[in-house]
ZAKOLFI-639236 format. One line per 3 residues: their letters; for each residue y, x, z of C-alpha. Coordinates in steps of 0.25 Angstrom, whole numbers, plus 5000, padded with zeros to 4 digits. Each point is the difference from the previous one (the first is absolute). Last residue first. Layout:
<sites>
a = Y/X/Z | ...
</sites>
This chain:
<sites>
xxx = 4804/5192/5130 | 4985/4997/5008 | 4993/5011/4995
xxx = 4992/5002/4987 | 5002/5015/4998 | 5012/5000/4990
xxx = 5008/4991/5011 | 4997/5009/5011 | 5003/5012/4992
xxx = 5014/4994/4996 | 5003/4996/5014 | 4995/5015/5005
xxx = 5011/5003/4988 | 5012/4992/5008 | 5007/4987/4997
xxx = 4989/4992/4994 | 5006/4985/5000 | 4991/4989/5005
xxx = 5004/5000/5015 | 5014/4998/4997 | 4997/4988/4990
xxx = 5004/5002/4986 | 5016/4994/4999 | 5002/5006/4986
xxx = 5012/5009/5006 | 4990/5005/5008 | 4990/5003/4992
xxx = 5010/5009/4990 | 5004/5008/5014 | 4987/5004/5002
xxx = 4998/5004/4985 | 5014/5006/5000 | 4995/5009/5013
xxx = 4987/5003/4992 | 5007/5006/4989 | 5008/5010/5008
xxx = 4989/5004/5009 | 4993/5002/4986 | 5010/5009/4993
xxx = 4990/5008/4993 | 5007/4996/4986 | 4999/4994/4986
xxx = 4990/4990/5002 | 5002/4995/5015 | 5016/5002/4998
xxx = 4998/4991/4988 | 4992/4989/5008 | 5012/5002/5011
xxx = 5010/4996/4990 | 4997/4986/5003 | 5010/5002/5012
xxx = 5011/5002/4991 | 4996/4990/4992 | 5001/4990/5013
xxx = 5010/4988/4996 | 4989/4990/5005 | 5004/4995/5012
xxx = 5014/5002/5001 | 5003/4996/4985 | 4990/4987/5004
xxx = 5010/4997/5011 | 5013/5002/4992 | 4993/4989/4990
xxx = 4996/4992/5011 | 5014/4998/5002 | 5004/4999/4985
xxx = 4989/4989/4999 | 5007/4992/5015 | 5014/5000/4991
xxx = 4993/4995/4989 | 4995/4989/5005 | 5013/4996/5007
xxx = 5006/5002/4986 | 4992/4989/4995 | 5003/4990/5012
xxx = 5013/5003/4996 | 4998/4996/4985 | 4991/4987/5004
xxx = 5013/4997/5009 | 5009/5002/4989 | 4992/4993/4991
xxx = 5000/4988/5010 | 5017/5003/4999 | 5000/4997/4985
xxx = 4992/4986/5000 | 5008/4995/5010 | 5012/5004/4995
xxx = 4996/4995/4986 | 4996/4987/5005 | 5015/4999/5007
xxx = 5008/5005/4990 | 4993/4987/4992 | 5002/4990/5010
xxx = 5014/5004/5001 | 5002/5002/4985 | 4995/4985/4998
xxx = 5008/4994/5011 | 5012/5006/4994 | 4996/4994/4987
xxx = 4999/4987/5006 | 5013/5000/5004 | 5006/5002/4988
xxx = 4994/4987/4996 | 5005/4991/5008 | 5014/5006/4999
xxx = 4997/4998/4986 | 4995/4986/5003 | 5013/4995/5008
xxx = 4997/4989/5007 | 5012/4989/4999 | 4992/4992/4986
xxx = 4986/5002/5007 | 5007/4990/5012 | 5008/4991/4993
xxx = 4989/4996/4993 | 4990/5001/5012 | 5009/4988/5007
xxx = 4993/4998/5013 | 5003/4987/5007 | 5007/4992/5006
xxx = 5011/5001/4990 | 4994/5011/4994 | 5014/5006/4996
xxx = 5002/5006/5016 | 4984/5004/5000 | 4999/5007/4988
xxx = 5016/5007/5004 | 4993/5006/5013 | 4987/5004/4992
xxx = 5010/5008/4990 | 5008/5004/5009 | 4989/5007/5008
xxx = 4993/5006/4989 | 5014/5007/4994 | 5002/5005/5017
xxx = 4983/5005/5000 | 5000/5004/4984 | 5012/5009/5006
xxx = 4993/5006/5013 | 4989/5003/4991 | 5007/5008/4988
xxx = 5008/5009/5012 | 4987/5003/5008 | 4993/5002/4987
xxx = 5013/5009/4996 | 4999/5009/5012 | 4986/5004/4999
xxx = 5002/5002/4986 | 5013/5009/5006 | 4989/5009/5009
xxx = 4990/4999/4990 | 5007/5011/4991 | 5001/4999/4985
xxx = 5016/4992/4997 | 5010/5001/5012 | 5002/5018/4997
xxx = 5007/5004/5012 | 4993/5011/5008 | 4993/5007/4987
xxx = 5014/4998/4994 | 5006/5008/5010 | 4988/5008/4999
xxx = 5002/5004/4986 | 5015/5001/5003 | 5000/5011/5009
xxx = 5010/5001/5012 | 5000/5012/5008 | 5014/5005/5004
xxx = 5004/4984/5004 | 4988/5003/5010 | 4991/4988/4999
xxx = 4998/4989/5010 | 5013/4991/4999 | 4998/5001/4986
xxx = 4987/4997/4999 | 5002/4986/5009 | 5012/4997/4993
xxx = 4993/5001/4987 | 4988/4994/5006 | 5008/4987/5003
xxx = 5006/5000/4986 | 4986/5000/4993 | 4993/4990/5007
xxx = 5014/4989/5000 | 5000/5003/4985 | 4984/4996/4999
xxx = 5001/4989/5007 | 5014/4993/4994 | 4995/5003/4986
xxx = 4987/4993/5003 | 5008/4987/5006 | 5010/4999/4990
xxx = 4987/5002/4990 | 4995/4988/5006 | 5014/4993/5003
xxx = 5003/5000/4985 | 4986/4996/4994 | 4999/4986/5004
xxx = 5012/5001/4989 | 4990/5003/4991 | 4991/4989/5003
xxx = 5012/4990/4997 | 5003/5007/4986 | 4985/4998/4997
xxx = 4999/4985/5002 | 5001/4992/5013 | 5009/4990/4996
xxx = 4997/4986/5005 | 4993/4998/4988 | 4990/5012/5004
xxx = 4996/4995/5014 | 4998/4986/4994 | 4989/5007/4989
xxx = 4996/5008/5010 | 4997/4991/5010 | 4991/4991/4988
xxx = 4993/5014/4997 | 4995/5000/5018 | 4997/4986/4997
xxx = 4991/5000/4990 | 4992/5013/5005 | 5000/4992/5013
xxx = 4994/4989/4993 | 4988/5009/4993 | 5001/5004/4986
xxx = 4985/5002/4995 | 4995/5013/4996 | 4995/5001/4986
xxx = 5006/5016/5000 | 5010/4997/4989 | 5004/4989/5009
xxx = 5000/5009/5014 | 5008/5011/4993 | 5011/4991/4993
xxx = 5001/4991/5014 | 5002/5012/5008 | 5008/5009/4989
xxx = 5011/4985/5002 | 5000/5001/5016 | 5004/5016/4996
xxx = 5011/4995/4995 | 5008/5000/5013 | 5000/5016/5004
xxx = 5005/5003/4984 | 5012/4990/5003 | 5001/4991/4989
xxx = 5010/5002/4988 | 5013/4992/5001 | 5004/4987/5001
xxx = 5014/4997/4998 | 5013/5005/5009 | 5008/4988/4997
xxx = 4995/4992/4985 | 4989/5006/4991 | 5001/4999/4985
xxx = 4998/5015/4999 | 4990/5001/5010 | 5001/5007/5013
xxx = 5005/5014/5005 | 4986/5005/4997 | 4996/4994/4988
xxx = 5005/5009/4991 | 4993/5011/5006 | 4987/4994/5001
xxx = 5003/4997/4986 | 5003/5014/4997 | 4987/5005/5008
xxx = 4990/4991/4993 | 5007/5003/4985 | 4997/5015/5005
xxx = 4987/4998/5003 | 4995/4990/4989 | 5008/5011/4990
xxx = 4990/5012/5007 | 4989/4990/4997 | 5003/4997/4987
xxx = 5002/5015/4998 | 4985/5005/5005 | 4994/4988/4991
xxx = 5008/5004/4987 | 5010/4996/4992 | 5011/4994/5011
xxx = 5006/4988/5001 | 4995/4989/5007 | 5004/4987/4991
xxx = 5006/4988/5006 | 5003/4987/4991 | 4987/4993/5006
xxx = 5006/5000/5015 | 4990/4995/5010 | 4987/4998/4992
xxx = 4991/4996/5011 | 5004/4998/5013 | 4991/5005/5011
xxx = 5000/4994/5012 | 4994/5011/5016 | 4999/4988/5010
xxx = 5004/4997/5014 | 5011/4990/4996 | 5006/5006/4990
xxx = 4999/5015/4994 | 5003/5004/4987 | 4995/5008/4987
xxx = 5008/5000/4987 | 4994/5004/4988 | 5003/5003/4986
xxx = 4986/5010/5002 | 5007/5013/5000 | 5012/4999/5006
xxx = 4993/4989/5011 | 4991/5012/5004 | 5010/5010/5000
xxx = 5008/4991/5011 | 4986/4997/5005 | 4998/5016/5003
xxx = 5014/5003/5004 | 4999/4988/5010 | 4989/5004/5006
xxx = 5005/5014/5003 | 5013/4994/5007 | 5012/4994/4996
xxx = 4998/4988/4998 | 5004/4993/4987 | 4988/4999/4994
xxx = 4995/4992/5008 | 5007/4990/4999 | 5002/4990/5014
xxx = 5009/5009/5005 | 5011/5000/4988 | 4997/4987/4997
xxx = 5003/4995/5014 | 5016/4995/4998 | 5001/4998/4985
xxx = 4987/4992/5001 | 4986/4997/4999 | 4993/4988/5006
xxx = 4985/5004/4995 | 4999/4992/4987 | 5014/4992/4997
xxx = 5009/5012/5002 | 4991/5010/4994 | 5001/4992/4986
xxx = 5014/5004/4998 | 5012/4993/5000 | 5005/5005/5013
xxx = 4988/5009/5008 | 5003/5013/4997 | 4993/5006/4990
xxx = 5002/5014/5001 | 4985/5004/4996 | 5001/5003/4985
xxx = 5008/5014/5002 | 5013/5003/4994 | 5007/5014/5006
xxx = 5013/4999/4992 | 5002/4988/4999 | 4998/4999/5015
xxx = 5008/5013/5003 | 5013/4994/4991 | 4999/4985/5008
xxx = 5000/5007/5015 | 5011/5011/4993 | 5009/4988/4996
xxx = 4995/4993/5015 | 5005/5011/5007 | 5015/5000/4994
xxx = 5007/5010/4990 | 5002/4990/4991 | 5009/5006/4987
xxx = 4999/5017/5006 | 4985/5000/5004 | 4994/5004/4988
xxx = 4986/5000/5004 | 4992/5010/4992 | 4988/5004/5008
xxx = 5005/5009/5012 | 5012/4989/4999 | 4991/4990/5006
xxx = 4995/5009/5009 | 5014/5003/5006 | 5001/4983/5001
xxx = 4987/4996/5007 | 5004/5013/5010 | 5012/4994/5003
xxx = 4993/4988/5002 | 4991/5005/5010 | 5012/5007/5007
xxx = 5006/4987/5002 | 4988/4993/5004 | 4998/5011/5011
xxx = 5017/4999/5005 | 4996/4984/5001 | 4988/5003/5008
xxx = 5006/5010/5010 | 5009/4987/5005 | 4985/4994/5001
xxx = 5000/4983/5001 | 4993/4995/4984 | 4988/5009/5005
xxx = 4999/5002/5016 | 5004/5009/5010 | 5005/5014/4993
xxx = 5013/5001/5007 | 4999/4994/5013 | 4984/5000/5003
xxx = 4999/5014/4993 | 5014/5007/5007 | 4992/4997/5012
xxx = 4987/5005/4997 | 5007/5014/4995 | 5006/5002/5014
xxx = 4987/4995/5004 | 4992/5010/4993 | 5009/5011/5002
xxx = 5002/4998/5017 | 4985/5000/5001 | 5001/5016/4991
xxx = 5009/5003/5010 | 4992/4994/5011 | 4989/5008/4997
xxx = 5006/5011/4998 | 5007/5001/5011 | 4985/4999/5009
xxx = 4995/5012/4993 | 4992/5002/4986 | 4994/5011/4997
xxx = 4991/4994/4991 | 4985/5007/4995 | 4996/5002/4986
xxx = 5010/5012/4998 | 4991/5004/5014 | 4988/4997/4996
xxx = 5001/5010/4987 | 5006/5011/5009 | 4987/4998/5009
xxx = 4992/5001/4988 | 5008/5013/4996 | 4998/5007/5013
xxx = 4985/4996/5001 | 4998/5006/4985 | 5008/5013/5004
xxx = 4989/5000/5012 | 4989/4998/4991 | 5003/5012/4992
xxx = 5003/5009/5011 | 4986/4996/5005 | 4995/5003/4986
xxx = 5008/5013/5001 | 4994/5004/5014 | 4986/4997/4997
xxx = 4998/5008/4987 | 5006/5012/5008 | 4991/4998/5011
xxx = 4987/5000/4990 | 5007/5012/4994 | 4999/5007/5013
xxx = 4983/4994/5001 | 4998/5008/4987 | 4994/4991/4993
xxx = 4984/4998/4998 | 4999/5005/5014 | 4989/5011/5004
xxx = 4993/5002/5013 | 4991/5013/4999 | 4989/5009/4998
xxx = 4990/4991/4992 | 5012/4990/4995 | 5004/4990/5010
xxx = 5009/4987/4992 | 5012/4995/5004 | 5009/4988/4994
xxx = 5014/5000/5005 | 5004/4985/5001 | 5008/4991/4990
xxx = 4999/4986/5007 | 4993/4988/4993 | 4998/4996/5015
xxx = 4986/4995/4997 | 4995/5011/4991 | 5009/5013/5007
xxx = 4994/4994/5013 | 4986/5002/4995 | 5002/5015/4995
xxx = 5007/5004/5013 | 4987/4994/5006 | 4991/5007/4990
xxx = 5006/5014/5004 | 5000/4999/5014 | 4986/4998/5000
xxx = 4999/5012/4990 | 5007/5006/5012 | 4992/4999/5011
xxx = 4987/5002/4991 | 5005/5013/4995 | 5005/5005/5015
xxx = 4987/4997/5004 | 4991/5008/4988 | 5011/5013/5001
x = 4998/5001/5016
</sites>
């Protein structure tokens, strides 16, 4: 009896072995002593172990599913045409206020504030504004002020004769005097060097010796560079609302969108790659695009129906949740954590949702008239002037950052709900371990029975002894016919019979 139930359950023993290996799965090990089963852990501390790493793994489910959720919008079919009705709303007031540079009623009110800025910072730096108090005294003050050796500007100088430059594209075609990174970096350049550094005709001009009488000031290498930087940003500040000889509305600094044509030829130049015709033609567009007026001050009122369009969005998500939480909750139990929880317009999907619905169905109504008015200048044909000149960039690209957070809610939602169905599949698992847990404490719970072999030393209870023994056998599933029940089965067995 004691040699088959050991074979049984040794066998038992490698397989529970083998699936801990394969599933990576905590189970009870159990070993046979010479008078008994033992487990390495007490099988109830086994259960206990189990039922907090499954509470564990349940907590993780719930706040993955929480995560998925932020991630997830909640849109409804009124949202979606509220956040539509935005986008046009804010399209419409961008083809009849904003159109194009030199015909924009919220252009004129942008130059004005430009040069009411021009003015103020003249005065941060000494302008005494009370004998001239006009735009062009602070223009003329800033440019003294902040002297570089790359404002030539075409009359009289030698720029004029070499690459065609003049009051009305030197500002675009300097590199310096655009506002990006690029430009910083040449503006220091041509500081450092007496340089000037231009682009014409699909290539990157270097003129030496700009100004002679200039001189960077600053004693050290650290401080000429933070005088290059802050004579970069005056100038760019002076030139803003034009030149000081300019006539009109002047020519401002370009349009950090539009330069770029001008970091493309720098970068294929420096990196000995030639200039194609299409590289040529797309800085020659530019150029035209620029004189007719699209400077900074025009892409900054491309930026009024944008951030008409964001404010309108996120007011119209927050106000319709506070009818909603107030129609809902009990006026004796308002909270304002989750009032503000409801309403908040800025972290939640829901509104991102609703403000790429409402930054696409505008690009769509500024795209239209913008392909619409191509056609009606083209004359026949198609007029891309008109038409880059009538699209509004920032709207343009605004969009494209909603797209970008949808695509990448999107990757994280995916990626977040396969661990929540890896996490389940790692509960199930442990669901069926505590089952064969309470099994194996059915099967093998028996020290009370295992007191027999102390009853067989310490006393004459034998009957008693023998029935635990029986009863031992059974619970270990030895076959019927195999199990000694009586002591004529006992002397049998001892005697060579067929037990």
């Amino acid at each position: 009896m004691g040699k088959h139930s050991e074979d049984k359950y040794s066998h038992n023993k490698k397989r529970e072995k083998g699936h801990n290996e394969a599933g990576n799965i905590s189970v009870l090990d159990l070993s046979i002593g010479d008078d008994q089963f033992q487990f390495d852990t007490n099988i109830y501390d086994a259960v206990t172990k189990t039922e907090n790493e499954l509470h564990s793994i349940e907590e993780k489910i719930h706040e993955t599913e929480e995560s998925i959720k932020k991630l997830t919008p909640a849109c409804d079919k009124t949202d979606y045409i509220l956040a539509a009705t935005c986008g046009a709303l804010c399209g419409v007031i961008d083809v009849f206020y904003v159109g194009k540079p030199g015909k924009s009623p919220l252009g004129d009110i942008t130059d004005e504030w430009f040069k009411k800025c021009t003015r103020n910072f003249a005065k941060l730096n000494g302008w005494d504004g009370k004998k001239n108090p006009s735009t062009e005294s602070a223009i003329r003050f800033l440019e003294k002020k902040f002297e570089v050796p790359y404002d030539q500007r075409g009359a009289g100088d030698a720029g004029s004769i070499i690459f065609d430059l003049n009051p009305g594209n030197h500002h675009f075609k300097s590199l310096a005097h655009n506002p990006t990174l690029l430009g910083l970096f040449f503006s220091i350049l041509d500081q450092f060097n007496n340089t000037s550094h231009f682009v014409a005709g699909g290539e990157l001009i270097e003129l030496q010796k700009a100004d002679d009488k200039l001189e960077l000031k600053g004693k050290t290498i650290p401080g000429k560079l933070f005088c290059g930087f802050v004579n970069w940003f005056g100038h760019l500040i002076s030139d803003m609302s034009g030149a000081s000889g300019s006539s009109g509305r002047g020519m401002g600094i370009p349009s950090p969108f539009m330069s770029w044509v001008n970091d493309l030829i720098v970068i294929k130049r420096k990196l000995k790659i030639p200039t194609s015709e299409f590289d040529q033609y797309l800085n020659e567009l530019a150029v035209q695009i620029y004189k007719e007026g699209y400077d900074i001050r025009f892409t900054a009122t491309q930026i009024i129906p944008v951030f008409i369009n964001e404010l309108l969005v996120r007011t119209t998500y927050a106000v319709r949740r506070l009818i909603h939480y107030f129609a809902h909750v009990r006026q004796e139990d308002p909270s304002c954590s989750m009032l503000w929880k409801t309403c908040e317009p800025f972290s939640n999907a829901t509104v991102k949702r609703m403000l790429t619905v409402a930054h696409g169905t505008f690009c769509l109504v500024d795209a239209g008239d913008a392909v619409a008015q191509g056609f009606v200048k083209g004359a026949g044909g198609f007029n891309v002037k008109e038409c880059i000149m009538r699209i509004n960039i920032v709207g343009v690209g605004r969009f494209t950052i909603s797209l970008y957070g949808e695509v990448n809610r999107g990757v994280k939602r995916y990626s977040l709900q396969g661990e929540v169905h890896f996490l389940k599949r790692k509960k199930s698992v442990l669901e069926y371990y505590l089952d064969g847990l309470s099994v194996l404490a059915e099967i093998y719970d028996d020290q009370e029975i295992f007191i027999f072999i102390d009853d067989l030393k310490n006393s004459q209870l034998y009957q008693q002894a023998f029935d635990k023994s029986i009863i031992l056998a059974e619970k270990r599933n030895v076959p019927k016919d195999k199990i000694l029940r009586t002591k004529e089965d006992i002397d049998s067995y001892f005697r060579g019979g067929s037990q």
